[in-house]
Structure formats: C-alpha cells, structure tokens
Steps between C-alpha positions, in 0.01 A plus 500: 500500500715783578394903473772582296387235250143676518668848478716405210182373278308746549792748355560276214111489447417850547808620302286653140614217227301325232235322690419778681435759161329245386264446775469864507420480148213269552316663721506781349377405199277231587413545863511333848474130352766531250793683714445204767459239201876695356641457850410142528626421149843628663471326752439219259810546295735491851439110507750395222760712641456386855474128361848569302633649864437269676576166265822667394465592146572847591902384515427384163346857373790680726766302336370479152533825345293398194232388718457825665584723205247315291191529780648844621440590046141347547435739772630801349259492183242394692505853706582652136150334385294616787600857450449478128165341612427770709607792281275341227210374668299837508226320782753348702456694809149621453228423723292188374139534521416130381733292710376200266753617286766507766714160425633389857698256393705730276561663762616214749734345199685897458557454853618198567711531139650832660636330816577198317739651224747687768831256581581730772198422724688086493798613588351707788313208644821298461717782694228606749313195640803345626597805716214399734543126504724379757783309327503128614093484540353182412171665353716771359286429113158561722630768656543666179195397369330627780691863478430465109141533577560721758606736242270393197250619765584874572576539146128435436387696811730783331433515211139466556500806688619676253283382246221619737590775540535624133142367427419734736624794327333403195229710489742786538567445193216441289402742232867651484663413235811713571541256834430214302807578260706572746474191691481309184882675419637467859415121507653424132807736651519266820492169311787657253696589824452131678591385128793690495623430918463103442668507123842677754467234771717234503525231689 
C-alpha cells in the first residue's frame, strides 16, 4: 500500500461533506456514543458503493444518465429533509438527559442512508481504486477490496474523531439557547448547501 494512497484518503475523508456534519451533529446532540455510532453508520453506507466499484456497476451508473440522475434526486431531498428536520425539530441538538430516549439505531440508518444516497462516492471508488492497482495483477479484485477497506477504515477513524470531539463541546452549550439556535440554523444551512453542490454535479 502506497503513501500517496494513504495521503489521498485521508484528504478525501477529512474534506467537511455530509458524513462528517452529520457525525458532528450526533455528538453534539447526543454525546460520545452517538457521534461514533453516526461515523460508523457512514462507514456503513460506503459498502454498497465500494461493492458497485469494484463489481462494475459503477460503468453502469456512469453511463446511464437516468441511473445517476434518479439516485443523485434521492440524495438531494434527502439533505432537503434533514435540514427541514433540523429547522423543525426544536430538541434536536439539545443535550439529552435520559439517553433511554436516545434511538441509536435512528441514528446508524441516517448515516448509513446519507452515504448511501450520493452517486458520486461510486463513481469515485470506480475512478480512484484503480490508480493504485497495478494493471495486469492477478489479485487486482483483492487488491481493491483490500484498499476498499483500507479506506472504509479511516473514514470511521475520521469521522469518529470528529464526532468526539463535538460531544465534547457539549456542555458548552447547555443552557444557551442562543447557541443552540444557531447551531440548529448552521446545520439546516449546511445540509441545504450539500443539497444544493450534489443537485450541480454531474457525472
């Protein structure tokens, strides 16, 4: 495994996009458990792409501009319903006393729905992988596997971290309401934004 391989992920991973607000998110609202459970649900929603990389299907998406308009539509109103979600939900980012009302696996299936509805992240497993398998190799589909996970696994480390950390800023937060509406309007303004960036993408 090269370094520039390495190097490359980690920009990819680290570059702010959906998966990471939404870790952010998490934590924030719901603490240390939820941010990593939101980065793991990312992590989650990578598979299907990386499976579609590597078994070819993303030459069917590339080709097929239905295909990707129609998942690349999904997407878009899925951002638009998290910031409406957000906007509306009044308790969304406040601190949770009784975390038996904190629903995990709500938060895992936002997060792997998130990754999951994004074409773009196919197509950049089917342009990216191959630049660091050596054309010719015999194990050239393990390879990519193996990079696949590679990848699947600093996007959790990453996104983890930053779910972390925003837990820890929590209480930094508590009893002001002011903060709370701020960060409730910057997220809703951030999923509009990632809304509007993927609904100008094209393939």
């Amino acid at each position: 495994m090269s370094i520039a391989f390495l190097l490359t992920t980690l920009v990819v991973v680290a570059t702010p996009g959906t998966g990471a607000v939404y870790s952010i998110a998490a934590g924030l609202s719901r603490g240390t458990r939820a941010g990593i459970l939101a980065a793991f649900g990312c992590t989650l929603g990578v598979i299907p792409h990386m499976v579609a990389a590597i078994t070819g299907l993303a030459a069917i998406l590339n080709a097929s501009a239905v295909a990707f308009q129609a998942i690349k539509w999904l997407g878009v109103a899925y951002l638009l319903f998290l910031a409406w979600q957000t906007l509306r939900d009044k308790t969304a980012l406040e601190v949770e006393a009784d975390r038996s009302k904190v629903s995990f696996w709500q938060v895992i299936r936002t997060a792997v729905l998130i990754n999951l509805l994004n074409p773009k992240l196919t197509i950049f497993f089917f342009a990216f992988l191959p630049q660091f398998v050596p054309v010719g190799e015999a194990n050239g589909t393990w390879h990519m596997i193996g990079l696949s996970l590679v990848f699947m696994a600093l996007t959790f480390v990453v996104f983890a971290l930053y779910g972390v950390f925003a837990a820890t800023m929590r209480h930094q937060v508590i009893g002001r309401p002011k903060v709370m509406t701020w960060l409730r309007r910057s997220f809703a303004a951030t999923y509009m934004l990632l809304a509007g960036r993927l609904a100008a993408e094209s393939r």
